[in-house]
C-alpha positions in Angstrom: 100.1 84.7 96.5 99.3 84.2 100.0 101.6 86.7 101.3 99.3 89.3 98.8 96.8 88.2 99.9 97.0 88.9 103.7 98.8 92.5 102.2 95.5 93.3 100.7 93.3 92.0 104.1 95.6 94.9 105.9 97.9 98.0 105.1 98.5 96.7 101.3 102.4 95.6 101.0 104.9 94.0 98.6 106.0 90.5 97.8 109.4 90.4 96.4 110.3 87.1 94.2 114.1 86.6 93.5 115.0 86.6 97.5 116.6 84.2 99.5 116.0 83.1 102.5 119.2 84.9 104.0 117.6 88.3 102.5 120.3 88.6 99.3 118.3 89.8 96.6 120.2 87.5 93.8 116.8 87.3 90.8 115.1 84.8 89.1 115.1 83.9 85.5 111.8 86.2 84.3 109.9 85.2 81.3 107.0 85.5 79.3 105.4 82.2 81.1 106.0 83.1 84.2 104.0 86.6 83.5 101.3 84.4 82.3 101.3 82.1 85.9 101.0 85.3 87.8 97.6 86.1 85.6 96.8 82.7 86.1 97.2 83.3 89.8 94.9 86.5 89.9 91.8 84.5 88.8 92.6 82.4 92.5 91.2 86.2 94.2 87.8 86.6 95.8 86.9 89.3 95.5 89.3 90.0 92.2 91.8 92.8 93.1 94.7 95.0 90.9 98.2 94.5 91.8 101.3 95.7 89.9 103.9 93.2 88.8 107.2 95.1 88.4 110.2 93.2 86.9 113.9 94.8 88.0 116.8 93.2 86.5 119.8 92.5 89.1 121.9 90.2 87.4 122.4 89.4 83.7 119.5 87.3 83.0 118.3 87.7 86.5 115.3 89.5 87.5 113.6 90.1 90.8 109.4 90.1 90.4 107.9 92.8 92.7 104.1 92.1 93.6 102.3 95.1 94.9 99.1 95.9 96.3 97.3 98.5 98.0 95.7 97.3 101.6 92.4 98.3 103.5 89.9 98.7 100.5 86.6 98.1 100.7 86.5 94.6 99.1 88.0 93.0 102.2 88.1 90.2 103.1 89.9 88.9 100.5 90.7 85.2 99.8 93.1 83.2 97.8 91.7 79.6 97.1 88.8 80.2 98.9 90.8 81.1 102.3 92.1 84.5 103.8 95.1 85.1 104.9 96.7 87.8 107.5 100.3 89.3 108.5 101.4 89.1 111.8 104.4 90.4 112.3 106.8 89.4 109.4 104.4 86.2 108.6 101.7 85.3 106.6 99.2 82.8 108.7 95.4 81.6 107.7 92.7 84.0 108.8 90.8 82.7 111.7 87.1 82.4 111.6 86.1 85.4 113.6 88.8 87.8 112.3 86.6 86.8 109.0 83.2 87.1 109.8 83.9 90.0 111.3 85.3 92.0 108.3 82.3 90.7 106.3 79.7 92.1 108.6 82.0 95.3 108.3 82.2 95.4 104.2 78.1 94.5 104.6 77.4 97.2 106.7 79.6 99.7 104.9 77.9 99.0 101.9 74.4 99.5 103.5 75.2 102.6 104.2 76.1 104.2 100.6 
């Protein structure tokens, strides 16, 4: 969720579940409680946001969970547990202070100016 999270402070991205470390898509078993942790997850959003939650089966009685969400609306910065998050590169990190405040003043000034 953190990983969404930094998606939807930037360009918006996915987050594959069912992957290993190695990058060999091999699945997860997918069922109806683990739909409902995902909502349970989406109430951890400030501001709340839409993602899609895509289930594709690769193995008998293995799915992979795709997460996506769209990036650079005007809702940012978004946190997950009350922190932001950012991609670097290929990694998620914590969003530092400034980067933060300064996407605030930006989302208050854009809003001003409706």
């Amino acid at each position: 969720m953190q990983a969404l999270c930094a998606f939807a402070n930037g360009k918006g991205g996915r987050v594959i579940l069912g992957v290993k470390p190695t990058g060999d898509l091999v699945g997860q078993q997918v069922s109806e409680q683990t739909f409902h942790e995902i909502a349970g997850q989406r109430e951890r959003f400030e501001p709340p946001f839409e993602f899609e939650v895509e289930s594709v089966e690769v193995a008998a009685g293995r799915s992979a969970l795709v997460l996506t969400v769209a990036g650079a609306r005007d809702s940012v910065p978004v946190t997950f547990d009350g922190r932001a998050f950012e991609r670097v590169g290929n990694t998620t990190r914590k969003m530092g202070q400034d980067r933060y405040e300064a996407l605030l003043l930006e989302r208050g000034h854009s809003r001003r100016c409706l």
